[in-house]
N, C-alpha and C positions, 0 to 999 in steps of 0.2 A: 417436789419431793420433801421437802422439809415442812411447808404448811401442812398440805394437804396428805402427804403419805406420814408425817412426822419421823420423817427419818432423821440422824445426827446429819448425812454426808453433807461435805461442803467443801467450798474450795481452799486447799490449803497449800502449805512447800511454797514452794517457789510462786506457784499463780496466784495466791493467797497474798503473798508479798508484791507482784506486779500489779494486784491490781489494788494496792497501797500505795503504789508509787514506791517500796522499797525496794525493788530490785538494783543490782548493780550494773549491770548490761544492760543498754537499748535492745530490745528484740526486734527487730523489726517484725518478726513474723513467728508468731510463738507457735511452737513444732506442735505438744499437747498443752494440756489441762489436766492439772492433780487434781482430784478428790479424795478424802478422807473421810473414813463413815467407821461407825465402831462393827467391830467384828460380829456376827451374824444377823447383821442386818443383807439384807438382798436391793442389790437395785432393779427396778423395774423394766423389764424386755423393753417398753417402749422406747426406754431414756437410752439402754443401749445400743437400740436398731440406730436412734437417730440420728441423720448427720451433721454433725455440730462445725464443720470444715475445721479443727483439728481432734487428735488422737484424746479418747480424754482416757486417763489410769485411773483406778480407784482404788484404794489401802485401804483394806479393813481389818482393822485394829485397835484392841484395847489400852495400848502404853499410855494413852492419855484417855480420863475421863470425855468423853463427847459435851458436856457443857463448860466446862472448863476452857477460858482461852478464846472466846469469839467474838467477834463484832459483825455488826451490820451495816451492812453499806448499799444504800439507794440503785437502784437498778429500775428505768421506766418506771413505772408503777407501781415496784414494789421493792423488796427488802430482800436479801441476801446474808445468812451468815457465814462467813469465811472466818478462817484464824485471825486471830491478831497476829502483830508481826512476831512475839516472844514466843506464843503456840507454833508459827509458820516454821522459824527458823528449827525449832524441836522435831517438826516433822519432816525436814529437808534430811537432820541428823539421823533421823528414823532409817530415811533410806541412803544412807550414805555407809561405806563407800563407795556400795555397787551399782547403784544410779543416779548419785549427787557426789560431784566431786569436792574433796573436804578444804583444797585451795580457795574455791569457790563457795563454799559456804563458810570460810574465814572471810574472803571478800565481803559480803552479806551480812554478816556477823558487822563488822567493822563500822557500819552505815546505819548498826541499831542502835544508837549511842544514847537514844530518849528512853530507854525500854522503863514500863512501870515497877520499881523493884517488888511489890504488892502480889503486882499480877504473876512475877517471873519467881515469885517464890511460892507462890499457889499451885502455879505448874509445875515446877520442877518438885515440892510435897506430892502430889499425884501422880507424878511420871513414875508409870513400872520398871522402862527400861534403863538401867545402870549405863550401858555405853550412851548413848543419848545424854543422860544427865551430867556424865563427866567430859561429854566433849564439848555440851553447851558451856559449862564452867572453863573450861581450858579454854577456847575459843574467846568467850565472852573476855578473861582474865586478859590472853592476848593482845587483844584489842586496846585493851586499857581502860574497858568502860566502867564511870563512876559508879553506875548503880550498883554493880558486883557487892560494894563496902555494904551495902543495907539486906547482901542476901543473907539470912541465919542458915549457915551450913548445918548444925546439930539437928535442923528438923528436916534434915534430904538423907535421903538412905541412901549412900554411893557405893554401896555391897562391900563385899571382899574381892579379891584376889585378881590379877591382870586380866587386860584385855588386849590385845592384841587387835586393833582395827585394822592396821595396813601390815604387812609380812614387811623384814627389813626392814625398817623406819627407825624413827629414836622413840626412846622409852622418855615418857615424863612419869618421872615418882610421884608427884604428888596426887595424880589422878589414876595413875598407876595404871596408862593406856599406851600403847606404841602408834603413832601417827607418821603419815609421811615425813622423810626429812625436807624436802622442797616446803612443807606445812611447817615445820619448827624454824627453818631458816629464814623464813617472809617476816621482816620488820612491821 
């Protein structure tokens, strides 16, 4: 699909991450497979009849530019582009909190501690979506990870006025989002 049809889609979220070796759970047996493809792009009847023996999703979406944020990784005979881990974890954020739990992509978060600050400010410049970019920065901040000090905030648009991710949670001012409280109390 990506040579030969030139599509964006690719694997991204969490499988994007697994198959990095980023994950933070052993799967033994991974339920589906994310894909990511920009918004009106179509995937092909073939690719969906097939049986891949897991469930695969596909997000198509423009919050992030389609070249922005990828790497290639060796597959048999050929090449594969998946997220990198800084695009991966923004797209876990993408569907969070109603099909990535945000305990769990703080877990994940926590184990990017190498992220290239370069790349992660490329991305985060191009991300359209405001919740996405302020829960990677709260996250990331969280965590305690160094690279944060070399992200230039004044070139990220982090909008105006709350968000509200989770009902009932605590509010953090500075990013001005309400997250679970079990997510603000995790050391």
């Amino acid at each position: 699909m990506q040579t030969q049809l030139g599509l964006s889609v690719h694997p991204g979220g969490k499988t994007a991450l697994g198959l990095q070796g980023k994950t933070h759970y052993l799967e033994l047996s991974s339920k589906y497979a994310q894909l990511f493809g920009a918004q009106g792009e179509h995937v092909p009847l073939w690719f969906k009849k097939h049986d891949w023996s897991v469930n695969v999703k596909c997000t198509l979406s423009n919050f992030l530019p389609p070249d922005v944020g990828l790497t290639e990784i060796p597959h048999k005979q050929f090449t594969v582009k998946v997220s990198d881990p800084a695009r991966a974890i923004m797209e876990c954020l993408y569907l969070a909190p109603k099909s990535q739990s945000l305990l769990e992509m703080y877990e994940l978060m926590e184990g990017l501690n190498n992220l290239r600050p370069v790349t992660v400010q490329k991305l985060l410049e191009a991300c359209t979506s405001i919740k996405v970019k302020r829960l990677f920065l709260y996250l990331a901040e969280k965590a305690n990870h160094d690279w944060v000090q070399y992200i230039d905030l004044t070139k990220v648009n982090l909008g105006s006025g709350k968000r509200a991710i989770v009902a009932e949670g605590v509010y953090i001012p500075k990013y001005q989002i309400t997250v679970p409280k079990e997510l603000e109390s995790m050391e």
